[in-house]
PASEBA-1860 file (N, C-alpha, C; in nm, 3 decimals):
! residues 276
1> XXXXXXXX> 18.667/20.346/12.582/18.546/20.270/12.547/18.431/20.303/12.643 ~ 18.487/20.311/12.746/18.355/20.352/12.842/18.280/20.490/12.829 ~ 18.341/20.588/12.812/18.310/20.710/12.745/18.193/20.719/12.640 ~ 18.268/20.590/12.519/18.181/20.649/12.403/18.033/20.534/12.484 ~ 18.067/20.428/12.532/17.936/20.327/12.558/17.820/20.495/12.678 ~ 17.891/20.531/12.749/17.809/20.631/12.845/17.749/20.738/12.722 ~ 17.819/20.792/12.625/17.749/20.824/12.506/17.638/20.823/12.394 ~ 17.666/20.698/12.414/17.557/20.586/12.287/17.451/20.583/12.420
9> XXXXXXXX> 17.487/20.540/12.567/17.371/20.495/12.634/17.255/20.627/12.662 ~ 17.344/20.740/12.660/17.257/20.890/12.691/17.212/20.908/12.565 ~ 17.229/20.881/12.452/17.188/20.828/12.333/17.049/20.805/12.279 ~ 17.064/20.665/12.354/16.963/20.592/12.364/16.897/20.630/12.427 ~ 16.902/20.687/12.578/16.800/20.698/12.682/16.705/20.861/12.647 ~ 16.774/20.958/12.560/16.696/21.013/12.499/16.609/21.037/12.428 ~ 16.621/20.928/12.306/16.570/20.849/12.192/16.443/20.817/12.246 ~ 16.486/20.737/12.360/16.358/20.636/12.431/16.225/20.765/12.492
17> XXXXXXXX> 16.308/20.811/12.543/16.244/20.937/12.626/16.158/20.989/12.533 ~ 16.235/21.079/12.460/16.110/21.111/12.364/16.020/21.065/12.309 ~ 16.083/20.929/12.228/15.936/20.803/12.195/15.871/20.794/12.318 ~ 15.885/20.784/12.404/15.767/20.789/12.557/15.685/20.888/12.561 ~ 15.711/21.022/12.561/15.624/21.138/12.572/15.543/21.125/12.435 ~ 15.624/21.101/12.358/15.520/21.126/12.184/15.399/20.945/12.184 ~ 15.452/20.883/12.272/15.345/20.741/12.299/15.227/20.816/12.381 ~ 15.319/20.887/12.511/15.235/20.883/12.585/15.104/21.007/12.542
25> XXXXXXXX> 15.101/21.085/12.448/15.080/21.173/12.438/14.994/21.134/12.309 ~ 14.987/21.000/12.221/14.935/20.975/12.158/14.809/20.860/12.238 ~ 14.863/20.783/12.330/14.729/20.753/12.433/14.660/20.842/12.492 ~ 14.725/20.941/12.534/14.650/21.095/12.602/14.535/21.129/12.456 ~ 14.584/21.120/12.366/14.485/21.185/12.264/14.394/21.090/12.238 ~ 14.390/20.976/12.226/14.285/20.863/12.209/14.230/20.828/12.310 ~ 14.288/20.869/12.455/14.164/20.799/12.563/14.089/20.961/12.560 ~ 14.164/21.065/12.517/14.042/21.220/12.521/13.941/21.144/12.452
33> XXXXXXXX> 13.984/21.107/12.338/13.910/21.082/12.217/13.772/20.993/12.255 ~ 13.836/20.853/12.310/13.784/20.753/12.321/13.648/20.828/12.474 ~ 13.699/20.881/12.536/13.604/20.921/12.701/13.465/20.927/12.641 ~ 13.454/21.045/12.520/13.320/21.067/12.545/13.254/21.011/12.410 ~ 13.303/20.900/12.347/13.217/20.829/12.264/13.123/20.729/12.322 ~ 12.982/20.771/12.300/12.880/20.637/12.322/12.822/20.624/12.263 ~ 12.876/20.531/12.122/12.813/20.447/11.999/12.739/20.381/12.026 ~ 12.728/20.312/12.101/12.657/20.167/12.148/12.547/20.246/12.153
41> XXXXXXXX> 12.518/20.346/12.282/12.390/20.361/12.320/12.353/20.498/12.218 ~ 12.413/20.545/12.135/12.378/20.600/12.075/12.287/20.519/11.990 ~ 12.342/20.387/11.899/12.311/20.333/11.810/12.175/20.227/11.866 ~ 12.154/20.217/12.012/12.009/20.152/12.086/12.047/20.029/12.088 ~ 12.211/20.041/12.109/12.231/19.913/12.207/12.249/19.814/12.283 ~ 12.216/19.725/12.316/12.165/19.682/12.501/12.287/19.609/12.532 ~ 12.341/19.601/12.688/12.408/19.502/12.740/12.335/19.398/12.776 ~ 12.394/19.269/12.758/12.344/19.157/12.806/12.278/19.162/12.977
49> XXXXXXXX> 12.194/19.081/12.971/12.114/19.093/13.077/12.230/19.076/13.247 ~ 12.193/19.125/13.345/12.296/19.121/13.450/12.424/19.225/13.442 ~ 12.417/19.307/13.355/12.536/19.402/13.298/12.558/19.436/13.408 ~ 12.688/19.558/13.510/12.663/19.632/13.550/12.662/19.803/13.482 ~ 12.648/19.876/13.581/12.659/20.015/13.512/12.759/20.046/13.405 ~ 12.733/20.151/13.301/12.846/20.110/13.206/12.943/20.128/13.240 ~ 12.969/20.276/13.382/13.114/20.261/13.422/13.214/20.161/13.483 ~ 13.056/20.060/13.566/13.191/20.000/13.612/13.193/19.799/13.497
57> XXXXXXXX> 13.095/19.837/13.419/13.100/19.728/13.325/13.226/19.743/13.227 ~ 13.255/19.831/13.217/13.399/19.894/13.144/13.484/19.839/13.202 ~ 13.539/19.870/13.376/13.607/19.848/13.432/13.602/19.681/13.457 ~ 13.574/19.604/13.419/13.518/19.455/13.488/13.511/19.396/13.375 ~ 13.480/19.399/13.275/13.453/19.300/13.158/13.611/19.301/13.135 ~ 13.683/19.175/13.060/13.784/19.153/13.012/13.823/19.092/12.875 ~ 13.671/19.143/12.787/13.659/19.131/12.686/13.711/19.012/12.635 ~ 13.676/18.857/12.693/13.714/18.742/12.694/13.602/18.699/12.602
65> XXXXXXXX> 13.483/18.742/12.570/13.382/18.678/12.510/13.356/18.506/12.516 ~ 13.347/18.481/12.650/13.275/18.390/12.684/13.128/18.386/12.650 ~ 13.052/18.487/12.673/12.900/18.546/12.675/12.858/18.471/12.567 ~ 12.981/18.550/12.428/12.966/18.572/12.316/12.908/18.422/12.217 ~ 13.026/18.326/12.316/12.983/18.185/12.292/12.912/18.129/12.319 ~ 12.842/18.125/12.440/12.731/18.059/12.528/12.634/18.094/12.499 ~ 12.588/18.195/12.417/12.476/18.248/12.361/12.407/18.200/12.305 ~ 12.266/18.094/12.320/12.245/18.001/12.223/12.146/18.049/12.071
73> XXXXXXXX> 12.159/18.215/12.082/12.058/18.260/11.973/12.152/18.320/11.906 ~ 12.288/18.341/11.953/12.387/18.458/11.915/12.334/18.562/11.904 ~ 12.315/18.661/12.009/12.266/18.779/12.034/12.363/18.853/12.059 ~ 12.492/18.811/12.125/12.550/18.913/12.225/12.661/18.873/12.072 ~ 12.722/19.021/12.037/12.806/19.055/11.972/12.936/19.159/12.076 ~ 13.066/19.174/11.957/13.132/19.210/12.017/13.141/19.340/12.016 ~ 13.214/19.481/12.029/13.220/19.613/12.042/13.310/19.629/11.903 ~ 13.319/19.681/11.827/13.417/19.667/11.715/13.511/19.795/11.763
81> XXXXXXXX> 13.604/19.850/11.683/13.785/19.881/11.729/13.669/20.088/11.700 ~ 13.604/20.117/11.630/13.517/20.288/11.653/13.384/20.282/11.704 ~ 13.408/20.182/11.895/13.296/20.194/11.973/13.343/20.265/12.089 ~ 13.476/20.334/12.074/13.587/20.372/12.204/13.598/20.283/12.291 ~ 13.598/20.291/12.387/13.611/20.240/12.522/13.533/20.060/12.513 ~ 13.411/20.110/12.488/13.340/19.965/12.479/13.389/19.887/12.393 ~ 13.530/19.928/12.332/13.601/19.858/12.213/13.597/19.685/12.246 ~ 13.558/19.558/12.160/13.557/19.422/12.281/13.459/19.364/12.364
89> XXXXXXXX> 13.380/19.496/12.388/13.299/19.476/12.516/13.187/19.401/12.486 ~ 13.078/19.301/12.508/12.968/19.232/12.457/12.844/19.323/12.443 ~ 12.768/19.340/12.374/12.675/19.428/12.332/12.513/19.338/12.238 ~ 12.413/19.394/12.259/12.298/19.346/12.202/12.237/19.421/12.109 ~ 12.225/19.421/12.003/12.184/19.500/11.871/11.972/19.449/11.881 ~ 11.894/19.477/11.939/11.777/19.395/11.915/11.700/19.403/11.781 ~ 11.795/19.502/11.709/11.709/19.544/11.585/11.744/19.398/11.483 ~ 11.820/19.351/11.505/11.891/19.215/11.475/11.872/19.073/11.508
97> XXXXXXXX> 11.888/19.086/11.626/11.882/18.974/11.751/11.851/19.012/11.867 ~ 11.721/18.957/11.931/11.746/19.016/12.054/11.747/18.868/12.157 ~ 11.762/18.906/12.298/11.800/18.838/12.392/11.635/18.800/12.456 ~ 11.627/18.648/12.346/11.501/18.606/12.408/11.438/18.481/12.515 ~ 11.586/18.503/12.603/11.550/18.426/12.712/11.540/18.309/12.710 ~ 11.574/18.250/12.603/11.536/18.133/12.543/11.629/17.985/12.641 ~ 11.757/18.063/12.667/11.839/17.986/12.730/11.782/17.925/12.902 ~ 11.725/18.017/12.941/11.625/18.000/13.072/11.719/18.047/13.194
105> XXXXXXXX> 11.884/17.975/13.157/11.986/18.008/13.288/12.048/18.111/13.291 ~ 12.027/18.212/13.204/12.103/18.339/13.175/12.250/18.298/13.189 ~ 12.268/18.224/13.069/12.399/18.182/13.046/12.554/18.267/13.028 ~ 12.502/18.387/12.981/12.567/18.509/12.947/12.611/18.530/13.106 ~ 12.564/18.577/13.199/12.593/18.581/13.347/12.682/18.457/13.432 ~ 12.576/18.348/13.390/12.643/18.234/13.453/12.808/18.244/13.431 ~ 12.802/18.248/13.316/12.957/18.183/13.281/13.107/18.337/13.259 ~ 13.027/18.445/13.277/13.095/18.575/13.296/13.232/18.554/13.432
113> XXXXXXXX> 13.354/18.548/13.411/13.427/18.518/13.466/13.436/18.598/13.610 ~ 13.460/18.761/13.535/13.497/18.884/13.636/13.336/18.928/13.681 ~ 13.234/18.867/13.686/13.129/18.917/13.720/13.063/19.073/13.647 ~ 13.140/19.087/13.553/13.080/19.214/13.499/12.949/19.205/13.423 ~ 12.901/19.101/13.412/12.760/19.022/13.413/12.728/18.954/13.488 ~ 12.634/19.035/13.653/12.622/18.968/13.748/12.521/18.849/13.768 ~ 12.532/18.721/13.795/12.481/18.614/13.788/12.403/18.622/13.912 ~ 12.459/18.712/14.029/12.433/18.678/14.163/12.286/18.741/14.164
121> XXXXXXXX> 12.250/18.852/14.105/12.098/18.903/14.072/11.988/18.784/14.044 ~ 12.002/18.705/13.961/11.895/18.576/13.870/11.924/18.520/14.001 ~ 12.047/18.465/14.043/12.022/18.357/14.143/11.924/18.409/14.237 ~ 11.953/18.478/14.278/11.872/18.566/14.424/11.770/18.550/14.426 ~ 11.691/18.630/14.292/11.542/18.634/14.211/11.514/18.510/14.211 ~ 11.585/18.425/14.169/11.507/18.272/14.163/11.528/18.225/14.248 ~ 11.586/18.216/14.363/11.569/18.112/14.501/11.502/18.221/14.572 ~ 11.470/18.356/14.608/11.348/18.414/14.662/11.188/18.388/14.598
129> XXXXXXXX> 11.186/18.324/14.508/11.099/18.334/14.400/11.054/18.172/14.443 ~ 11.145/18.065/14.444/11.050/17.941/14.479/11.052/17.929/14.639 ~ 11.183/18.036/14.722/11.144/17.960/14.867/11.035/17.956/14.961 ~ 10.890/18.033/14.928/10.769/18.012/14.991/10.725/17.875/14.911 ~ 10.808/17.792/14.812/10.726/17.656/14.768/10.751/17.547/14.858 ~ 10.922/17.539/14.874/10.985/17.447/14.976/10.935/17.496/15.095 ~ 10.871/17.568/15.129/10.890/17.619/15.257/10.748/17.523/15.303 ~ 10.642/17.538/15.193/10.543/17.508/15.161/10.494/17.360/15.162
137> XXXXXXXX> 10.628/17.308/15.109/10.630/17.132/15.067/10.788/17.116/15.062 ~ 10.809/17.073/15.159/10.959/17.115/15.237/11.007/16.959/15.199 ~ 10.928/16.834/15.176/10.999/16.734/15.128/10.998/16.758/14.957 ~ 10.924/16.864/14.904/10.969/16.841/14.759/10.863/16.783/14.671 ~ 10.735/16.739/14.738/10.640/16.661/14.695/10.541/16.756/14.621 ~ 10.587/16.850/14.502/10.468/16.940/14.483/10.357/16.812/14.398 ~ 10.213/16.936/14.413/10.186/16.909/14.283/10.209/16.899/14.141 ~ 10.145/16.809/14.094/10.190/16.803/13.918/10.161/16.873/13.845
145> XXXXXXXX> 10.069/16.997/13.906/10.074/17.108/13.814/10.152/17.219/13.865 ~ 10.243/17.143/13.960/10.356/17.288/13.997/10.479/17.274/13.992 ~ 10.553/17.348/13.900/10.729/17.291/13.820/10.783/17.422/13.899 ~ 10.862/17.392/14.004/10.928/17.514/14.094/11.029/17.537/13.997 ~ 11.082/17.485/13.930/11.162/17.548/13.815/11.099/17.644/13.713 ~ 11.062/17.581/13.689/10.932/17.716/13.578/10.907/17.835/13.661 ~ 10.890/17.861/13.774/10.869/17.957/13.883/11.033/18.042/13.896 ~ 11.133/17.923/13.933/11.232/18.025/13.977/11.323/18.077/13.804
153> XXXXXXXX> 11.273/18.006/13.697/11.334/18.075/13.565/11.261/18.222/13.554 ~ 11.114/18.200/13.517/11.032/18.373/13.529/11.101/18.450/13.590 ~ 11.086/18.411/13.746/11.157/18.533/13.809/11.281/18.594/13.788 ~ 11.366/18.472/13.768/11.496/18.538/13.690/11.525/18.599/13.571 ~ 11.418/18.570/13.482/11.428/18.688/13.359/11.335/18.798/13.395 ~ 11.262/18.831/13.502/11.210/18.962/13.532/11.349/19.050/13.650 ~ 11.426/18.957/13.648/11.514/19.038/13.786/11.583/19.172/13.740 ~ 11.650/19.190/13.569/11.716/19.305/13.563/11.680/19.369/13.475
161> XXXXXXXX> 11.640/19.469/13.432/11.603/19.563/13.322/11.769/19.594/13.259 ~ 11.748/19.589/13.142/11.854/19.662/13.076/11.799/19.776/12.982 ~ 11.673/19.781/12.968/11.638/19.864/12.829/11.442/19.876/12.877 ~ 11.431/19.963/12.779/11.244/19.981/12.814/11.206/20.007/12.678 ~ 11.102/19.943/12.649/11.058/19.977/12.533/10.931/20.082/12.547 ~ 10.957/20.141/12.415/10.847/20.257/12.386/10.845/20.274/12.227 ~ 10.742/20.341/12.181/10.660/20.394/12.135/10.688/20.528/12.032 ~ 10.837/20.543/11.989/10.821/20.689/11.976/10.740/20.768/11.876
169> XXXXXXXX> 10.678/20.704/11.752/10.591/20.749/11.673/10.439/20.655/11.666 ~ 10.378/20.685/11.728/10.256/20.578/11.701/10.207/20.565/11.563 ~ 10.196/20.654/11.485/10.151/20.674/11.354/10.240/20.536/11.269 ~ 10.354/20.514/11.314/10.439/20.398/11.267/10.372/20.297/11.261 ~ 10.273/20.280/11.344/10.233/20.110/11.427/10.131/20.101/11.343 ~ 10.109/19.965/11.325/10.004/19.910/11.222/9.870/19.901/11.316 ~ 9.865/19.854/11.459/9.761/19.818/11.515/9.733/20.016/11.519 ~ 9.785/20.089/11.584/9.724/20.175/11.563/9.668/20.290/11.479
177> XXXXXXXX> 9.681/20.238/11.355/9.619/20.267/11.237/9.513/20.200/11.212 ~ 9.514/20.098/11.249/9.407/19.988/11.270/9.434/19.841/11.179 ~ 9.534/19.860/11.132/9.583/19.775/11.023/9.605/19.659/11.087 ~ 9.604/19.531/11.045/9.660/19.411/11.031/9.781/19.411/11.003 ~ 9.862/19.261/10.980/9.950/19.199/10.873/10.003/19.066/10.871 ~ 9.985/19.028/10.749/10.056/18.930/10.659/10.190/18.948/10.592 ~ 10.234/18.835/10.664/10.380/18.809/10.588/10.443/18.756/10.668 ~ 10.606/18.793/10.716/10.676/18.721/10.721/10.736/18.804/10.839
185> XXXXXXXX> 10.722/18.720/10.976/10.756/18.798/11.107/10.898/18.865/11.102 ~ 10.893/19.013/11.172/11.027/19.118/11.186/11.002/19.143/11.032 ~ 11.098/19.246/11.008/11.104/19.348/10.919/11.265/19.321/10.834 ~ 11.273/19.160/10.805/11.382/19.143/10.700/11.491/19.100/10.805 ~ 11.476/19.089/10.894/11.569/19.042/11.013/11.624/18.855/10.992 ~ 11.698/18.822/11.007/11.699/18.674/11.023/11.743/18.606/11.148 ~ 11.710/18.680/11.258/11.739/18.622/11.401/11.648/18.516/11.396 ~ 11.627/18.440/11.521/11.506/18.353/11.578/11.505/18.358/11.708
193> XXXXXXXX> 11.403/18.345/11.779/11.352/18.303/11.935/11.279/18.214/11.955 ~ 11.262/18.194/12.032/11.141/18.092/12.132/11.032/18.110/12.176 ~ 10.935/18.103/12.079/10.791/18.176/12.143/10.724/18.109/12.277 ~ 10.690/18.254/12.361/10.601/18.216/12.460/10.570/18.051/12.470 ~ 10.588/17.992/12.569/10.515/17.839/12.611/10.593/17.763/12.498 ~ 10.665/17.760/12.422/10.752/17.664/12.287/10.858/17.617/12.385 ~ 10.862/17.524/12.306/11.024/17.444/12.306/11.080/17.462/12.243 ~ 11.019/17.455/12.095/11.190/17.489/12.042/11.168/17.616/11.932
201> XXXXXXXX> 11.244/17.687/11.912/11.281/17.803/11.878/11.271/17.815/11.705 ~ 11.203/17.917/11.658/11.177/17.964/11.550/11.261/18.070/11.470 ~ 11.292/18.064/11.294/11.329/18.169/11.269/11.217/18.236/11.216 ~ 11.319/18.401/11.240/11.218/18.490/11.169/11.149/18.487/11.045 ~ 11.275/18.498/10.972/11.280/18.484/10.828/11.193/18.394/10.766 ~ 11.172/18.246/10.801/11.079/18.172/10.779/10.954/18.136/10.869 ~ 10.925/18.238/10.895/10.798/18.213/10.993/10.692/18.296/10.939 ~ 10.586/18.279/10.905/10.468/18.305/10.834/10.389/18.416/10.918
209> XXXXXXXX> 10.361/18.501/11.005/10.161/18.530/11.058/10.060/18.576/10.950 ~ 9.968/18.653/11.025/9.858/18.655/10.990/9.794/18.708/11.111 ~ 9.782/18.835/11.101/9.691/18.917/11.247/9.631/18.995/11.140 ~ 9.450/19.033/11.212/9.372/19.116/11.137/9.385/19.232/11.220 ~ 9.449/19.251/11.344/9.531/19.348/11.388/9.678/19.325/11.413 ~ 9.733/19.400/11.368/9.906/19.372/11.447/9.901/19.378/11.577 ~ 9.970/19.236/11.679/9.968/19.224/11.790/10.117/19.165/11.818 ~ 10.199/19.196/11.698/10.348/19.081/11.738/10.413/19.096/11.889
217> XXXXXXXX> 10.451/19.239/11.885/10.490/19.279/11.990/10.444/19.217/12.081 ~ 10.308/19.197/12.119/10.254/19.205/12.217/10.265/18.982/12.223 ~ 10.239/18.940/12.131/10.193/18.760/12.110/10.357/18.713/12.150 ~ 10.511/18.746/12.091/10.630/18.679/12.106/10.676/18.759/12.257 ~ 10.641/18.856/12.319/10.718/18.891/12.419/10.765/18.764/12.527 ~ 10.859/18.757/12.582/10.851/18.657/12.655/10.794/18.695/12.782 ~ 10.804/18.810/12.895/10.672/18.819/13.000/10.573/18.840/12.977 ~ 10.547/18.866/12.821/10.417/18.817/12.858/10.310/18.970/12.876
225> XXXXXXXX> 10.218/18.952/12.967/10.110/19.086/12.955/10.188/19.160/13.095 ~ 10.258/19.097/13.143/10.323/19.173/13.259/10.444/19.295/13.243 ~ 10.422/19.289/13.077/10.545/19.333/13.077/10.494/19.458/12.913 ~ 10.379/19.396/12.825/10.366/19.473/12.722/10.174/19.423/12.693 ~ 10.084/19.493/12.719/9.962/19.431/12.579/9.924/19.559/12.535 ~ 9.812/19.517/12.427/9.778/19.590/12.304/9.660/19.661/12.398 ~ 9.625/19.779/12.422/9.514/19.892/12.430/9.442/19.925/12.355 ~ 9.296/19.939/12.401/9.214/20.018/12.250/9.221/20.141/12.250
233> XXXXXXXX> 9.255/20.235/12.125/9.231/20.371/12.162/9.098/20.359/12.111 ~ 9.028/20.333/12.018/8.926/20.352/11.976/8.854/20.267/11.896 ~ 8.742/20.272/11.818/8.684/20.142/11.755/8.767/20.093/11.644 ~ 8.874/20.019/11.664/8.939/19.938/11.515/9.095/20.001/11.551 ~ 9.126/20.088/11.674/9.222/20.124/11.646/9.361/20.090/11.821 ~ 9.469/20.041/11.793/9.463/19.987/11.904/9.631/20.051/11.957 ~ 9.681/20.043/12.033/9.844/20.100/12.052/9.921/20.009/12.176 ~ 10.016/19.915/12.137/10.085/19.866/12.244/10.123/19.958/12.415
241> XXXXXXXX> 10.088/19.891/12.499/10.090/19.998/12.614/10.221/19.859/12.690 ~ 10.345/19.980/12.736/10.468/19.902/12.811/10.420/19.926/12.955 ~ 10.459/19.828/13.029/10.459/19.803/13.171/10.536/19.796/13.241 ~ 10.545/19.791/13.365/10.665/19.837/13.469/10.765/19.717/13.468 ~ 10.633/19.569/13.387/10.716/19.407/13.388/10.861/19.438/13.224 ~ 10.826/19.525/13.187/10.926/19.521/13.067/11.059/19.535/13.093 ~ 11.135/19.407/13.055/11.273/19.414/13.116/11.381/19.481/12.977 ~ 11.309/19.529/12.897/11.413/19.544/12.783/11.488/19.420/12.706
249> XXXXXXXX> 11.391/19.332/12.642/11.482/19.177/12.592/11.511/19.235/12.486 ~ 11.397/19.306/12.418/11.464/19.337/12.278/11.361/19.288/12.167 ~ 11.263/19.167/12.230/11.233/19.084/12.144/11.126/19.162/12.037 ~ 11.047/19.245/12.105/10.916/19.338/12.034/10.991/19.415/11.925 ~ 11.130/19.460/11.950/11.180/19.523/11.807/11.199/19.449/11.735 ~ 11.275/19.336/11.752/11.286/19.230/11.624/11.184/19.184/11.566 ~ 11.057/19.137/11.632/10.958/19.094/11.572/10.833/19.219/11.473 ~ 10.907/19.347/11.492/10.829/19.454/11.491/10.813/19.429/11.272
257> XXXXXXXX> 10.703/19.420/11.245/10.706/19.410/11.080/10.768/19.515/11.020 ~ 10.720/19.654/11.054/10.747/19.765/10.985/10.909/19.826/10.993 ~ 10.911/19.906/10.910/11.053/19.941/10.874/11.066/20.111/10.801 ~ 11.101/20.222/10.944/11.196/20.159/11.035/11.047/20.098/11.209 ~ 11.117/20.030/11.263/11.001/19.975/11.355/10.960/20.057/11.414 ~ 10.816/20.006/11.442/10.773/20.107/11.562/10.785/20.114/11.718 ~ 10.809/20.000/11.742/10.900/20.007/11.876/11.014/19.996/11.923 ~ 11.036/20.081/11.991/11.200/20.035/12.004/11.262/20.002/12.140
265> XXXXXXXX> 11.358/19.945/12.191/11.407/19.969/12.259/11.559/20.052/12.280 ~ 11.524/20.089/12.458/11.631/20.208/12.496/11.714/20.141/12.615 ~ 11.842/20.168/12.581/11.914/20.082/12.727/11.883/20.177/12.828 ~ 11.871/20.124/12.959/11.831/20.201/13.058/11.979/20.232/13.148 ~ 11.973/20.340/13.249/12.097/20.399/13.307/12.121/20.309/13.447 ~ 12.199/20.230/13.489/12.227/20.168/13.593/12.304/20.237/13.705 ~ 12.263/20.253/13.833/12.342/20.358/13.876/12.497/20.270/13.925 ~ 12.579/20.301/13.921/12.710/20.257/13.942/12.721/20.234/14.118
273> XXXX> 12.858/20.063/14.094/12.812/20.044/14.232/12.964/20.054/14.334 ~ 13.035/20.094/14.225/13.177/20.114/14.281/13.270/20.267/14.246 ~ 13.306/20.327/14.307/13.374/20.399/14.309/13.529/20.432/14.219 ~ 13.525/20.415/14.090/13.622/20.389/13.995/13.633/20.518/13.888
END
């Protein structure tokens, strides 16, 4: 009996063996596979604000989609199963939805477990950002026209770029044709945001303008002129000009009327901060 059991077990342990090399050799072919796909940024798009670099955001996210929930516009979507690697991973489509700040605490960060959406950036930005106020009025007694909160939120949505917007066909753009428009803000989109100085948040889909030049881009951004306004090139004819304040939210593509838009945004390259 022991014979044939040492038999059956060399048996087995061959069996196994080979299913191992033909496994392992079928992960060998899908992480080749998977290395050099980049759908996301092929397709324009963005990690949630605080990302780190994509290498080591790969390594660090645990595809828990916390983000995914806390999101109060639902912006941040997931990576679907032919994004490779970023398979899971949280991602921002702005042609859709973009990330319009609306939340104020960069909730997506806050609540990121493994830090692969660093929170510690906004904090920084916003307690460097009000401590010449306390420093200033150290019991707390500001004026009533000064909300140190309103101060340390700005700064925290100017702290990380993920994306830059541009321009790639001007001939696209209505202001610089000289055109107006009427209708119905974004280009068939049904996201919503929070316009500049609002409380509460608008959809696209049912939201009306009326510009005798197109200025969307430039009227919903949330920084504002620090970050995007409209230029004249000439008499009647005008072209959004981006600024060094543009953090990449996303919001100027969604609100963009035309189709396909004329601005877009591009995720920008983060240089990596760990050795992986």
């Amino acid at each position: 009996m022991a014979t044939n059991n040492t038999k059956i077990n060399r048996r087995q342990f061959l069996k196994a063996s080979a299913s191992a090399v033909v496994s392992l050799a079928v992960v060998g072919s899908a992480a080749y596979y998977f290395k050099d796909k980049s759908s996301l940024r092929e397709k324009g798009f963005l990690r949630p604000p605080g990302s780190r670099a994509e290498k080591d955001f790969l390594f660090a996210c645990i595809k828990c989609g916390l983000c995914v929930q806390i999101c109060p516009v639902h912006a941040i979507k997931l990576a679907d199963w032919n994004d490779g690697l970023s398979y899971g991973t949280p991602f921002i489509n702005p042609d859709v939805q973009a990330c319009d700040f609306s939340c104020d605490a960069i909730q997506c960060a806050e609540t990121c477990p493994t830090a692969a959406i660093d929170f510690q950036i906004f904090k920084r930005a916003g307690n460097e950002a009000v401590a010449p106020l306390y420093k200033k009025y150290p019991n707390g007694d500001f004026p009533r026209d000064m909300n140190p909160f309103k101060v340390q939120i700005m700064a925290m949505k100017r702290a990380d770029k993920i994306g830059e917007a541009e321009i790639p066909n001007p001939k696209q753009c209505l202001a610089y044709n000289g055109h107006g428009y009427k209708g119905t803000l974004g280009h068939g989109n049904k996201g919503e945001l929070r316009p500049p100085g609002k409380t509460e948040r608008i959809r696209i889909e049912d939201t009306q303008v009326n510009r005798e030049i197109c200025d969307l881009c430039v009227t919903y951004c949330p920084l504002g002129d620090e970050a995007i306004v409209l230029d004249k090139i000439e008499d009647g004819k005008f072209l959004p000009k981006v600024k060094e304040g543009c953090v990449g939210c996303g919001v100027c593509q969604m609100v963009c009327p035309t189709n396909p838009v004329a601005i877009v945004v591009k995720p920008v390259d983060k240089k990596p901060q760990f050795n992986v």
